[in-house]
DSSP file (Angstrom, degrees, kcal/mol; ACC not computed):
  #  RESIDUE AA STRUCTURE BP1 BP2  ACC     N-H-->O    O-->H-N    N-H-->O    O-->H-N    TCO  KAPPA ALPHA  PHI   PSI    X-CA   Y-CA   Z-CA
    1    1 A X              0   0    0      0, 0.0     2,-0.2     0, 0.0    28,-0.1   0.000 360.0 360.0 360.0   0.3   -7.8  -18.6  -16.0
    2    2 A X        +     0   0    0     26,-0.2     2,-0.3    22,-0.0    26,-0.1  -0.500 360.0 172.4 -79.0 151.4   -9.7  -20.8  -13.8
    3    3 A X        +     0   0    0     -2,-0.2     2,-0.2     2,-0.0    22,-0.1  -0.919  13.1 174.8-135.9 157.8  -11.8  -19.6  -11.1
    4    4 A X        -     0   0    0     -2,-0.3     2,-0.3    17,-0.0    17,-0.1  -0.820  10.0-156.8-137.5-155.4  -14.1  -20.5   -8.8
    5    5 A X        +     0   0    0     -2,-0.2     2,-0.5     2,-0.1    58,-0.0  -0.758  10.9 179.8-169.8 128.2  -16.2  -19.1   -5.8
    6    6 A X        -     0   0    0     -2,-0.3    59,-0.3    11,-0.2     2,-0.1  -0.550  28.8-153.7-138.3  92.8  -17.8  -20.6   -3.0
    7    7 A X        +     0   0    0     -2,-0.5     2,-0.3    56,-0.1    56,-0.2  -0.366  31.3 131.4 -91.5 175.1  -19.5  -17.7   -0.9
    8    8 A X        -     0   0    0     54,-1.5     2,-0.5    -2,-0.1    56,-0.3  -0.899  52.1 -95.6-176.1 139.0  -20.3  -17.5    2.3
    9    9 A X    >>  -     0   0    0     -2,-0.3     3,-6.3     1,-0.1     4,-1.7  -0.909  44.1-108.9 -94.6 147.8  -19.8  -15.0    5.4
   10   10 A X  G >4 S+     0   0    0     -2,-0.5     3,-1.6     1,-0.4    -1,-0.1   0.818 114.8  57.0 -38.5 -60.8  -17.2  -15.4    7.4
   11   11 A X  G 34 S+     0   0    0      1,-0.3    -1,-0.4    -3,-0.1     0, 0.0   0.686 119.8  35.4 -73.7   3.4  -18.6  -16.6   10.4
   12   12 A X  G <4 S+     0   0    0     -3,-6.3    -1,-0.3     2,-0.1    -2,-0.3   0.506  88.2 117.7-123.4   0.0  -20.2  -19.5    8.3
   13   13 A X    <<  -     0   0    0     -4,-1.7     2,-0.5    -3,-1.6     3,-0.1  -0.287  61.1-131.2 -43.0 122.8  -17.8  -19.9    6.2
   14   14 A X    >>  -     0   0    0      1,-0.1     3,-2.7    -2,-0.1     4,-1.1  -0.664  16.3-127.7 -98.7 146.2  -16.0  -23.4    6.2
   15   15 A X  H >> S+     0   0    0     -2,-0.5     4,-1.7     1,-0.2     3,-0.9   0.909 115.1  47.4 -35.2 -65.6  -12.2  -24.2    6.3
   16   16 A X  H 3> S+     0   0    0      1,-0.2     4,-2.4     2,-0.2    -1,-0.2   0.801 109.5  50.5 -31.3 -35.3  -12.9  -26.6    3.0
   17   17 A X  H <> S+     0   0    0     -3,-2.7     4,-0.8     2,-0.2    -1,-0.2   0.897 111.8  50.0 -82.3 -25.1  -14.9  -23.8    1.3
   18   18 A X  H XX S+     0   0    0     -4,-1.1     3,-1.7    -3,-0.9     4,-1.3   0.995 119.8  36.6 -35.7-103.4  -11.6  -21.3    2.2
   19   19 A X  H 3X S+     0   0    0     -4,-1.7     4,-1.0     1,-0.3    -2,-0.2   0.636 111.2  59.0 -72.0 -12.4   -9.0  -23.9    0.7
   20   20 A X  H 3X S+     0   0    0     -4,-2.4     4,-0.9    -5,-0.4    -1,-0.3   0.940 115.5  42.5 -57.5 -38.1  -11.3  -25.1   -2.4
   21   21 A X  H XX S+     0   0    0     -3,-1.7     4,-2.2    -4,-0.8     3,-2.1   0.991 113.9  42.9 -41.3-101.6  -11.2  -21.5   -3.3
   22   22 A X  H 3X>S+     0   0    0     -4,-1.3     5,-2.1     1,-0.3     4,-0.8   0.671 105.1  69.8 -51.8 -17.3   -7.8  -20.7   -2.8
   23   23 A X  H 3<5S+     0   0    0     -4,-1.0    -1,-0.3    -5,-0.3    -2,-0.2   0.927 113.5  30.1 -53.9 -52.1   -6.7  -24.4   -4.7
   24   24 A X  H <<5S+     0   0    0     -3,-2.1    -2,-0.2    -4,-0.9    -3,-0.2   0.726 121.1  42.8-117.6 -16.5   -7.8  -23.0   -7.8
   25   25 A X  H  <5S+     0   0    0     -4,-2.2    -3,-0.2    -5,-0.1    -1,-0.1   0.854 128.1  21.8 -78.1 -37.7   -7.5  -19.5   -7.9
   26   26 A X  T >X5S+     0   0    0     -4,-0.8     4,-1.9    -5,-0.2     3,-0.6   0.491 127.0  39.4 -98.6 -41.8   -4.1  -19.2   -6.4
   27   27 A X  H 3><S+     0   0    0     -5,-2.1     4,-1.5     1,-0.2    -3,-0.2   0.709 111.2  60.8 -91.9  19.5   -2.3  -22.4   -6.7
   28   28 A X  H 3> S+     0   0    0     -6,-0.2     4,-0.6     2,-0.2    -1,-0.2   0.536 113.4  33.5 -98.2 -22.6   -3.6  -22.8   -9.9
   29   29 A X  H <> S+     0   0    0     -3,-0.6     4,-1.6     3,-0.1    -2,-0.1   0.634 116.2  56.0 -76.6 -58.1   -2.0  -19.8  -11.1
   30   30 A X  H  X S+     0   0    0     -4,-1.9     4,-0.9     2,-0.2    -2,-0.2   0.913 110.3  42.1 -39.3 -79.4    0.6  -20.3   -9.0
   31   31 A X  H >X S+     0   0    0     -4,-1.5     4,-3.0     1,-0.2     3,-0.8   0.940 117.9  51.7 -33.5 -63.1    1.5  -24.3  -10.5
   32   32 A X  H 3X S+     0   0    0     -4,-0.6     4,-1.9     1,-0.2    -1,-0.2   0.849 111.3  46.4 -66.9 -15.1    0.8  -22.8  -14.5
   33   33 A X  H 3< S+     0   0    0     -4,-1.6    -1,-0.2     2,-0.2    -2,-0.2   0.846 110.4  52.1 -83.9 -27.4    3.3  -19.9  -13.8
   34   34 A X  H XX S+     0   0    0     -4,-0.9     3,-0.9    -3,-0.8     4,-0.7   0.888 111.3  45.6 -56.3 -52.7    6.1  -22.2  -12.2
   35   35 A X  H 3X S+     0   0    0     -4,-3.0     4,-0.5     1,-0.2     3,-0.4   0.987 121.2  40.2 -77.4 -51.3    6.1  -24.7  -15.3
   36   36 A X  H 3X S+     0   0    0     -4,-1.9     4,-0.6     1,-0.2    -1,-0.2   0.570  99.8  83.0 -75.1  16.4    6.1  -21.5  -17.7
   37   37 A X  H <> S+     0   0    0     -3,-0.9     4,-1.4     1,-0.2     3,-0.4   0.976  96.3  26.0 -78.7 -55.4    8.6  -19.8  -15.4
   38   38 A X  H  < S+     0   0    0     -4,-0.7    -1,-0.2    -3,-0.4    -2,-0.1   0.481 117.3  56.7 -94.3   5.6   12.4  -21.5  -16.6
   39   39 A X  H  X S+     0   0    0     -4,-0.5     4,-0.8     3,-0.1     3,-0.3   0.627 111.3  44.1 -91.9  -2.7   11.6  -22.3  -20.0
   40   40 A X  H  <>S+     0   0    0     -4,-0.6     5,-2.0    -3,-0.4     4,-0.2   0.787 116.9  48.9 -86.1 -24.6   10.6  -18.5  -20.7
   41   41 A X  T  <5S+     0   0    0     -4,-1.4    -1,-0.2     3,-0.2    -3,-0.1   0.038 105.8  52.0 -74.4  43.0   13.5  -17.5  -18.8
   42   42 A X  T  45S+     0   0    0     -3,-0.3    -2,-0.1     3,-0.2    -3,-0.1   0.403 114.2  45.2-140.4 -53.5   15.8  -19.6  -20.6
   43   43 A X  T  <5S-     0   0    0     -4,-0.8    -2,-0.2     2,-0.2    -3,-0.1   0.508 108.3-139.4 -73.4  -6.3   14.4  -18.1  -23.6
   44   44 A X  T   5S+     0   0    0     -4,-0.2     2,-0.3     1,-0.2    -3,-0.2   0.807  71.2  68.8  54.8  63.7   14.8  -14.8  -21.8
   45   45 A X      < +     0   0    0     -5,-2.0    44,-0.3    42,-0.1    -2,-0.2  -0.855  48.1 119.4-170.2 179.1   11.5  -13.5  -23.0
   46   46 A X  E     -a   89   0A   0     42,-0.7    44,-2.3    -2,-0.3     2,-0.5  -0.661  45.1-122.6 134.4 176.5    7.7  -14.2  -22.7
   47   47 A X  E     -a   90   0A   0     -2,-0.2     2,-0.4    42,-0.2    44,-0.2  -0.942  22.8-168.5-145.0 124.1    4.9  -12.6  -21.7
   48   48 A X        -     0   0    0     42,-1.7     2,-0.3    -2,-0.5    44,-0.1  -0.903   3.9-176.1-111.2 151.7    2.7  -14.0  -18.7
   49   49 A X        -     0   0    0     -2,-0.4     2,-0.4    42,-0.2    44,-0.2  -0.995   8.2-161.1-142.3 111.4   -1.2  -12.6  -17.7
   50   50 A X  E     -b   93   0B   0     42,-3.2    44,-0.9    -2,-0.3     2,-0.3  -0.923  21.1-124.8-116.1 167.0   -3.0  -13.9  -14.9
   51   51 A X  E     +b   94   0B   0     -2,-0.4     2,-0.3    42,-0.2    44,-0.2  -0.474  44.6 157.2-115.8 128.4   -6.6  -13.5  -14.6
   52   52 A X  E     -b   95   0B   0     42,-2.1    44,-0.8    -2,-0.3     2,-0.3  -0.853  31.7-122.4-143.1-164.9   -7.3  -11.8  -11.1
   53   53 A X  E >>  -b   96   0B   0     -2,-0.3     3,-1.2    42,-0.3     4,-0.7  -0.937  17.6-121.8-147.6 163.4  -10.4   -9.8  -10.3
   54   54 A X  H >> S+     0   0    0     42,-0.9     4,-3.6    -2,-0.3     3,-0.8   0.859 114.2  73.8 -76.5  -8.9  -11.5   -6.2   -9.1
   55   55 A X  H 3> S+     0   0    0      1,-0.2     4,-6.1     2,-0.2    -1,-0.3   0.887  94.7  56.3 -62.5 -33.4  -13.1   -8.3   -6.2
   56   56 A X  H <4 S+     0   0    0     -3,-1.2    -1,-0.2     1,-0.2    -2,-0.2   0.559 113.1  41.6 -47.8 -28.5   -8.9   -8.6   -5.0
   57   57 A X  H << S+     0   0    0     -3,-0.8    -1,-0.2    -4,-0.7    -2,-0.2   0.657 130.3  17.7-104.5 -53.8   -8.7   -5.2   -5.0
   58   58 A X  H  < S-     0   0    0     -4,-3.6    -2,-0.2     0, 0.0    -3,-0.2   0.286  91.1-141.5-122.7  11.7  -11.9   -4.0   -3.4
   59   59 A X     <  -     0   0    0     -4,-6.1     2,-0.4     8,-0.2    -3,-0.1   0.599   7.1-125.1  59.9 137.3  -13.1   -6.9   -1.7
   60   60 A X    >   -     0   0    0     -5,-0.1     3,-1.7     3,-0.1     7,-0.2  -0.993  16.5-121.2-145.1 138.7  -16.9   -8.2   -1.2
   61   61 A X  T 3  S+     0   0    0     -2,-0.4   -52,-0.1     1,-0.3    -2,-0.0  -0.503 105.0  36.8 -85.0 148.7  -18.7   -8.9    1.5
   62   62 A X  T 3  S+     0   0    0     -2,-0.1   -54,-1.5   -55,-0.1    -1,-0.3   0.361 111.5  74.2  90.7 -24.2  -19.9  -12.7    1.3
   63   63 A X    <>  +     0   0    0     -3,-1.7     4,-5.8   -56,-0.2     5,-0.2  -0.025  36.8 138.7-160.8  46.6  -16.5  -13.4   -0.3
   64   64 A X  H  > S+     0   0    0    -56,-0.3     4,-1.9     1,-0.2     5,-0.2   0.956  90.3  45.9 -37.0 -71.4  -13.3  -13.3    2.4
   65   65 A X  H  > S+     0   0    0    -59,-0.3     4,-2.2     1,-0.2    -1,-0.2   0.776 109.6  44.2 -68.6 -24.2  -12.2  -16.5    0.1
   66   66 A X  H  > S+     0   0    0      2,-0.2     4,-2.9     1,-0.2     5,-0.2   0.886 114.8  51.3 -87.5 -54.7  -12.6  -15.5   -3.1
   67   67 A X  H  X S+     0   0    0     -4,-5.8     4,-0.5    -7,-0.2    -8,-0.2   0.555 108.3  57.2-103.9  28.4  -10.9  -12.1   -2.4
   68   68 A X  H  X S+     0   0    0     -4,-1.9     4,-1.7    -5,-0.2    -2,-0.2   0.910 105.9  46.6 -44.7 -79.3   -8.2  -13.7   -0.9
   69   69 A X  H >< S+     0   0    0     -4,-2.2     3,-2.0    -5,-0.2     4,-0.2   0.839 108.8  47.9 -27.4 -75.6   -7.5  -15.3   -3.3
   70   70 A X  H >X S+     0   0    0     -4,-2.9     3,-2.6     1,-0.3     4,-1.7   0.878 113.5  53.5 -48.8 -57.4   -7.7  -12.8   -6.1
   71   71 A X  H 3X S+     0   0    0     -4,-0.5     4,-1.8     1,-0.3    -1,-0.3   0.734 103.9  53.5 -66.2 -17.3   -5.5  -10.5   -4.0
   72   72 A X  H << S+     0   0    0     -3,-2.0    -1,-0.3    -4,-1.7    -2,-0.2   0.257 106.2  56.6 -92.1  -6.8   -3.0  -13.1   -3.6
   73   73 A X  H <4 S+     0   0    0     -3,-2.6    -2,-0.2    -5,-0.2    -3,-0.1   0.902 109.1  46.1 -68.9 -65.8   -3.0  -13.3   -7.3
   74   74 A X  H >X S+     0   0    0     -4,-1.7     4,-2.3     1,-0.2     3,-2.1   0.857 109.4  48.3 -47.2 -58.2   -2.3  -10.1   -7.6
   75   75 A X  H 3X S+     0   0    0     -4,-1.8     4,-2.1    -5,-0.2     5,-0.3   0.780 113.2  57.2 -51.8 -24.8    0.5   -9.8   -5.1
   76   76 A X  H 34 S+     0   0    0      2,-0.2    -2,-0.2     3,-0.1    -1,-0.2   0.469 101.0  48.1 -87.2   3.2    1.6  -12.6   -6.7
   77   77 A X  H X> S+     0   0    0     -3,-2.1     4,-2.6     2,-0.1     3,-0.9   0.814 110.4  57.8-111.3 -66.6    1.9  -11.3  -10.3
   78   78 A X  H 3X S+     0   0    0     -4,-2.3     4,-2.5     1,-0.3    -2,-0.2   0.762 109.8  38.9 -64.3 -46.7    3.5   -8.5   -8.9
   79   79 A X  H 3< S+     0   0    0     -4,-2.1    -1,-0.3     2,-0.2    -2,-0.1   0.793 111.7  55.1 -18.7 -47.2    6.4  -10.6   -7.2
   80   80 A X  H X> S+     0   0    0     -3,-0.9     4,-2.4    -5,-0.3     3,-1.1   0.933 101.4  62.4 -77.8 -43.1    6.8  -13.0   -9.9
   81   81 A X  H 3X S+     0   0    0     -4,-2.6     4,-1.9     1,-0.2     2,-0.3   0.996 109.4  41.9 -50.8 -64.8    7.4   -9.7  -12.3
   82   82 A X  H 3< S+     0   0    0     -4,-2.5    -1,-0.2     2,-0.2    -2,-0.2   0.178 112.5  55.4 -76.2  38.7   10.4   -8.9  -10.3
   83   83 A X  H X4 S+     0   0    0     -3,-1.1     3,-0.8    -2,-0.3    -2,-0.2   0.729 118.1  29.2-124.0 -86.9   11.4  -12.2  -10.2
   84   84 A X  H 3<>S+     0   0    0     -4,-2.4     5,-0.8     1,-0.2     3,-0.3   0.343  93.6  78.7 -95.6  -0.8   11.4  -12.7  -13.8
   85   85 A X  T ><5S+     0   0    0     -4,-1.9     3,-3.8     3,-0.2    -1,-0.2   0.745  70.0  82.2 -60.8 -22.9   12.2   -9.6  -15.8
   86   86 A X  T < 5S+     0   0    0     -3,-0.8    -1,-0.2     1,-0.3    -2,-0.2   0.896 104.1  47.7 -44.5 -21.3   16.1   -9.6  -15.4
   87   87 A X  T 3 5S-     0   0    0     -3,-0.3    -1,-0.3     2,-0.1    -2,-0.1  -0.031 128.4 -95.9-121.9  38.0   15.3  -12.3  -18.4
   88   88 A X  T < 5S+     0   0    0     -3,-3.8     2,-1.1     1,-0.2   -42,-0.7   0.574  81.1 140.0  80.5   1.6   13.0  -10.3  -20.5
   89   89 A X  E   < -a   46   0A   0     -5,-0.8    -1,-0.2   -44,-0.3   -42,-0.2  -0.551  33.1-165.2 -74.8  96.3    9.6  -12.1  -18.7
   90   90 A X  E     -a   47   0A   0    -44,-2.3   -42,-1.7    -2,-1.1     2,-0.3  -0.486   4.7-171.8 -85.2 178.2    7.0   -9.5  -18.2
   91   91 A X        +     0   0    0     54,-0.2    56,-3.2   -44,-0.2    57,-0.6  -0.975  17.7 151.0-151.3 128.4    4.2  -10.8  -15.7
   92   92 A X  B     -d  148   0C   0     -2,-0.3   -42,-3.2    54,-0.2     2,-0.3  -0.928  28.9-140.0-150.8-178.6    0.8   -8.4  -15.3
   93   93 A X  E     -b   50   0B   0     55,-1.7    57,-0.3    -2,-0.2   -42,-0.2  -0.926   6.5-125.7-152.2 135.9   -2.6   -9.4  -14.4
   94   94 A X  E     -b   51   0B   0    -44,-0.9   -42,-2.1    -2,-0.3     2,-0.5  -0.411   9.3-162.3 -42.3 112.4   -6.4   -8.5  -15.5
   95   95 A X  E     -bc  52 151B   0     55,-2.8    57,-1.3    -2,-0.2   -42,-0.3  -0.626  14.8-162.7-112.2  64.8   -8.6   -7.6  -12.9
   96   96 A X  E     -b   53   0B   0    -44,-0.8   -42,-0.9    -2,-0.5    57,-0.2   0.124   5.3-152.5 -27.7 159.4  -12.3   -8.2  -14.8
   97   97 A X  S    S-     0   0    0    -44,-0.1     2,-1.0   -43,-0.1    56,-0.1   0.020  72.8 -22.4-104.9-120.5  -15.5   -6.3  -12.9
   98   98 A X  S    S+     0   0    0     55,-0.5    27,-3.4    -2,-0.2     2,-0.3  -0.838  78.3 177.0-117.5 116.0  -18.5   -8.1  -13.6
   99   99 A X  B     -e  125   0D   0     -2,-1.0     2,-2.0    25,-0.2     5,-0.2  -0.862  38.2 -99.6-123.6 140.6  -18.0  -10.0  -16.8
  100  100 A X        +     0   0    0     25,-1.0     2,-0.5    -2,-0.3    27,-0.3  -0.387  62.8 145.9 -58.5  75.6  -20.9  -12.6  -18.3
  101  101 A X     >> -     0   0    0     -2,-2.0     4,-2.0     1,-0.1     5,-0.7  -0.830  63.9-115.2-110.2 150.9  -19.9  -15.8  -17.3
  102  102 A X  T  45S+     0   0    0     -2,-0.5    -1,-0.1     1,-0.3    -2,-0.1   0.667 121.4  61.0 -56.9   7.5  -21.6  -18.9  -16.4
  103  103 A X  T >45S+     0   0    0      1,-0.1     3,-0.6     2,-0.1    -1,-0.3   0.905 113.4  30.1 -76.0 -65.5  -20.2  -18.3  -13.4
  104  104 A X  G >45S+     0   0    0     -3,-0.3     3,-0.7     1,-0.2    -2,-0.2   0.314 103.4  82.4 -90.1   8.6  -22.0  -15.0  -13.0
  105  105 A X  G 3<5S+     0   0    0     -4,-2.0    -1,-0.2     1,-0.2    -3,-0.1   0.583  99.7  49.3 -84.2 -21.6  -25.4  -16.6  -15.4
  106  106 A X  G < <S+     0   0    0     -5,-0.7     2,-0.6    -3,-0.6    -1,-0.2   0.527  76.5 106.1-118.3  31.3  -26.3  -18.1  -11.7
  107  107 A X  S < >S-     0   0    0     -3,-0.7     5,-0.5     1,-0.1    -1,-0.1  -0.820  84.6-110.4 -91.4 109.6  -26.0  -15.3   -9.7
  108  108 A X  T  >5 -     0   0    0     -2,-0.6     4,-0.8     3,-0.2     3,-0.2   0.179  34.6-101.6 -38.6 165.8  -29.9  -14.4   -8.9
  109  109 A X  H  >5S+     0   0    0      2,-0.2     4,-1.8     1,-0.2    -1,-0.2   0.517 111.1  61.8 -87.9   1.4  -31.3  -11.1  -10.7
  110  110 A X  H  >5S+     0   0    0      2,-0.2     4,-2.9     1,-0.1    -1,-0.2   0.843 103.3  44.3 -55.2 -47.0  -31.2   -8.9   -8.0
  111  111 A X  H  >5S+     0   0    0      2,-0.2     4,-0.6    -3,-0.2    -2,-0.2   0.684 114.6  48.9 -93.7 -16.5  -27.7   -8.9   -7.3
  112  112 A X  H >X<S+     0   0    0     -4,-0.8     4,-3.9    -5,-0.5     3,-0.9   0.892 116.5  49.2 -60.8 -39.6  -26.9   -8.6  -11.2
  113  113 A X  H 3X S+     0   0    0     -4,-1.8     4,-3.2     1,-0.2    -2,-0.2   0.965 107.1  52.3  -2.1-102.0  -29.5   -5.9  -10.6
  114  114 A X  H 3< S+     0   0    0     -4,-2.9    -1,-0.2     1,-0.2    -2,-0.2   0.623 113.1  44.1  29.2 -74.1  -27.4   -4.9   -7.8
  115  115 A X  H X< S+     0   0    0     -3,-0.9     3,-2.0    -4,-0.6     4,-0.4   0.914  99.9  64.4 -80.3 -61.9  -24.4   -4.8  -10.0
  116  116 A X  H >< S+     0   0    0     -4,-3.9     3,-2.5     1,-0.3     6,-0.3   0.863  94.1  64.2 -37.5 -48.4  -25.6   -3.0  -13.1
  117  117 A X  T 3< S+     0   0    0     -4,-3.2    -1,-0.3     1,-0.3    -2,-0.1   0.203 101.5  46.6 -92.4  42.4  -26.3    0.1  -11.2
  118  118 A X  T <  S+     0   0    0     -3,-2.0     2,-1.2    -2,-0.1    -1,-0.3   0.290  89.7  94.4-115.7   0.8  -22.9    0.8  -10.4
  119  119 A X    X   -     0   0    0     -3,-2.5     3,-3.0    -4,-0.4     4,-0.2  -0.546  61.1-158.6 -60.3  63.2  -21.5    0.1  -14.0
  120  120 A X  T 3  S+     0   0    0     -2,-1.2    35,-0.2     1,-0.3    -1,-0.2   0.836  87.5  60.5 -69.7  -9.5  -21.4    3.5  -15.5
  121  121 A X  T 3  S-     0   0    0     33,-1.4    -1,-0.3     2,-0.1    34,-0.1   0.402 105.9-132.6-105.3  40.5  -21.4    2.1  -18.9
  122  122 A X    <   +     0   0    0     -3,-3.0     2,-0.3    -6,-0.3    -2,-0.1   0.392  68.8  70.9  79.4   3.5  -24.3    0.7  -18.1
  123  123 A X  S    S-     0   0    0     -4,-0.2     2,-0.3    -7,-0.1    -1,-0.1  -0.875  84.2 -80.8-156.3 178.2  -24.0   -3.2  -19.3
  124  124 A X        -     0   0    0     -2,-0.3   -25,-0.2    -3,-0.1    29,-0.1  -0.633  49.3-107.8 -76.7 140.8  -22.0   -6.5  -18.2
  125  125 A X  B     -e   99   0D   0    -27,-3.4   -25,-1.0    -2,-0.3     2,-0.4  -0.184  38.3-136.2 -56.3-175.0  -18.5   -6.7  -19.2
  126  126 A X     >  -     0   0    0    -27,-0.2     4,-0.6   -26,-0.0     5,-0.3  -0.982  24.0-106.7-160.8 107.6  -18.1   -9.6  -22.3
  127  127 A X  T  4 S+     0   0    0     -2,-0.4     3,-0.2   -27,-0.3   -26,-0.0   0.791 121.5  64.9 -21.4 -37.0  -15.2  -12.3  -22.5
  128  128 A X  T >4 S+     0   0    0      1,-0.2     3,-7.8     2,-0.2     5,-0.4   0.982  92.8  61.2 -54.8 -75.4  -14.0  -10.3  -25.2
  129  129 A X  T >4 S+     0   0    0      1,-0.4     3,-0.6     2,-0.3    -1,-0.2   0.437 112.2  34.5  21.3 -78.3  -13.3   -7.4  -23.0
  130  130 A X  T 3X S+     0   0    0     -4,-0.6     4,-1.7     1,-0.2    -1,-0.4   0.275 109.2  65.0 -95.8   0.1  -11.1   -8.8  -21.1
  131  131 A X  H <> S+     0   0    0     -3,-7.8     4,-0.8    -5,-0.3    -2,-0.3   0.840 100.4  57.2 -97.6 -32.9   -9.7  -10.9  -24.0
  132  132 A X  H <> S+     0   0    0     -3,-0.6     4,-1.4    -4,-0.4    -2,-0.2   0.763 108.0  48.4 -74.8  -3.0   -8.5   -7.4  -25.7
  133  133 A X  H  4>S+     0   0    0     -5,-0.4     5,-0.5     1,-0.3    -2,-0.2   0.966 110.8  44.8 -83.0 -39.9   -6.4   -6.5  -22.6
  134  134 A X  H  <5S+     0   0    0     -4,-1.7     3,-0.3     1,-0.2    -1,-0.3   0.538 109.1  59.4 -90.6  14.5   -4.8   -9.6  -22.1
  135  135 A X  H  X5S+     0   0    0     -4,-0.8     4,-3.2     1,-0.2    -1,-0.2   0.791 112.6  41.1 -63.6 -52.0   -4.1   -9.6  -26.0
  136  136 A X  T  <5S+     0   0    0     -4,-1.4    -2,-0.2    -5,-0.3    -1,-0.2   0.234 112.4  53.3 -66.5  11.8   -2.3   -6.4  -25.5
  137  137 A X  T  45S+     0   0    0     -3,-0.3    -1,-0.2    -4,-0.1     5,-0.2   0.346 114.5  46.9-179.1 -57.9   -0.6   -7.6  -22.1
  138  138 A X  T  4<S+     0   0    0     -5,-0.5    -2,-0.2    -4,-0.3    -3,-0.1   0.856  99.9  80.0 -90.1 -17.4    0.6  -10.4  -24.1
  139  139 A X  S  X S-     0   0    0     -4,-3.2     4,-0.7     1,-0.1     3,-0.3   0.112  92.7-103.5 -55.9 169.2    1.9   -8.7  -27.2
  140  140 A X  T  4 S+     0   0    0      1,-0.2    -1,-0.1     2,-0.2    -4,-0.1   0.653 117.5  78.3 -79.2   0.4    5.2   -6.9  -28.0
  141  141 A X  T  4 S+     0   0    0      1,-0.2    -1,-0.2     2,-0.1    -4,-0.1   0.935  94.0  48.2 -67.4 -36.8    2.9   -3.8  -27.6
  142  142 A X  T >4 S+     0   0    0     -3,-0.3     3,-1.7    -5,-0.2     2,-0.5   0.370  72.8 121.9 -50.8 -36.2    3.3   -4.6  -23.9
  143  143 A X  T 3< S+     0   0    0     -4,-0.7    -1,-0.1     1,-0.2    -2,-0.1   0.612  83.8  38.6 -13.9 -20.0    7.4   -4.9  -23.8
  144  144 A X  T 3  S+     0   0    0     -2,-0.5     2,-0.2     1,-0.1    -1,-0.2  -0.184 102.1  92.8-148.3  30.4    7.8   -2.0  -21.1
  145  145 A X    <   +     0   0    0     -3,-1.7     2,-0.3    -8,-0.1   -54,-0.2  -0.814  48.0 126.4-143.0  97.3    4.9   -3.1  -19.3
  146  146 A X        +     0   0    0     -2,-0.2   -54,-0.2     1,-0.2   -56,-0.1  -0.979  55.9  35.4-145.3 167.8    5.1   -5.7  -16.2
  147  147 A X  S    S+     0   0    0    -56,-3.2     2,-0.2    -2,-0.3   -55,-0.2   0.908  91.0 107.9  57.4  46.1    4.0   -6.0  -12.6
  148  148 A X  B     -d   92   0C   0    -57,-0.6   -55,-1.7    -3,-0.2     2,-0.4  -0.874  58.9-137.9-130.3 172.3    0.6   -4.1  -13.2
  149  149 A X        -     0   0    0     -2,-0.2     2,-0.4   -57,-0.1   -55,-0.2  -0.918  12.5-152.4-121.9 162.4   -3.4   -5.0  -13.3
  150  150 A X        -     0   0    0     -2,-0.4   -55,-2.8   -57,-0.3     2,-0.3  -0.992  21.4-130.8-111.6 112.8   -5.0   -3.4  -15.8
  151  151 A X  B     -c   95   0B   0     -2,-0.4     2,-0.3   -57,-0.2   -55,-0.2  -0.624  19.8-173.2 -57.7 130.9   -9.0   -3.0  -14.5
  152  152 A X        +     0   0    0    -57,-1.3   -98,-0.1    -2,-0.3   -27,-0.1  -0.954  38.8 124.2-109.3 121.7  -11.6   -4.0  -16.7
  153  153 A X  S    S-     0   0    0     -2,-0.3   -55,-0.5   -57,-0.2    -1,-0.1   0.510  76.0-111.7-155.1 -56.6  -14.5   -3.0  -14.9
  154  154 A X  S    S-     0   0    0     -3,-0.1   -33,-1.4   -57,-0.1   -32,-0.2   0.647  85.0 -57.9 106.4  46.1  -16.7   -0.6  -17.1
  155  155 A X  S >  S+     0   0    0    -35,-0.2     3,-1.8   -36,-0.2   -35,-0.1   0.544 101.1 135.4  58.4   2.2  -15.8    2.0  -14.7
  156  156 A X  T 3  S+     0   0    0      1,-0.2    -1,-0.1     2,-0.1   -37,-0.0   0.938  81.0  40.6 -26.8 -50.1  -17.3    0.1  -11.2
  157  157 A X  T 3         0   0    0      1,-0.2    -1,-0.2     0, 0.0    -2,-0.1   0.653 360.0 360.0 -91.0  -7.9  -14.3    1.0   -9.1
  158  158 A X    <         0   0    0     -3,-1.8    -1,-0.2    -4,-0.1    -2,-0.1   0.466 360.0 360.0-100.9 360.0  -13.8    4.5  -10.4
């Protein structure tokens, strides 16, 4: 679930700020999914969730690495699902909107501004939020459910 972000537009963007980025959002994912990959199929069940974002999906100007990254999560959940269900391993991943973190606490108030008035319900997403999908992602409720994101967004993307 770590993230980071270091924006930028492209044409000032630096190689470093690219692979700091992609180091912890995708091989970071990447590394924790490997080590839980053969002792959950060995046990021929489990249920992995990786954290991606709707930025993966729809892209942000200011943030070529970031939704690299995220999309390469994503592509990468979905792979890894048909990788690991012949042994009972579902794989999906969360794609948050615009969730309160201190990540997002130091984004100036214009652009949360910005943000709000495309939310149509009107507020920030919550940790929680996103904490009941990937409860449900990670439950037996979930059994017949792999290789997807589920958006949390508060309806942004819709």
């Amino acid at each position: 679930n770590a993230g980071i972000t270091r924006d930028q537009l492209l044409p000032r963007m630096k190689p470093e700020e690219f692979d700091a980025v992609l180091k912890v959002n995708l091989y970071g994912t990447f590394h924790l999914t490997q080590a839980a990959a053969r002792p959950m199929m060995k046990a021929r069940g489990g249920r992995i969730v990786n954290i991606a974002s709707v930025i993966g999906l729809h892209g942000n100007a200011g943030q070529a690495n970031y939704a690299a990254s995220k999309g390469a999560v994503i592509a990468f959940t979905k792979a890894t699902a048909k990788e690991m269900a012949p042994r009972g391993v579902t794989v999906n991943a969360v794609a948050p909107g615009f969730i309160r973190t201190a990540m997002t606490d130091q984004l100036p108030e214009k652009v949360k501004e910005q943000m709000m008035s495309v939310i149509p319900l009107s507020r920030f997403g919550e940790a929680d939020d996103v904490l009941g999908t990937v409860l449900f992602l990670a439950s037996d409720l979930a059994a017949y459910v792999t290789g997807q994101v589920v958006v949390v967004d508060g309806g942004m993307f819709i």
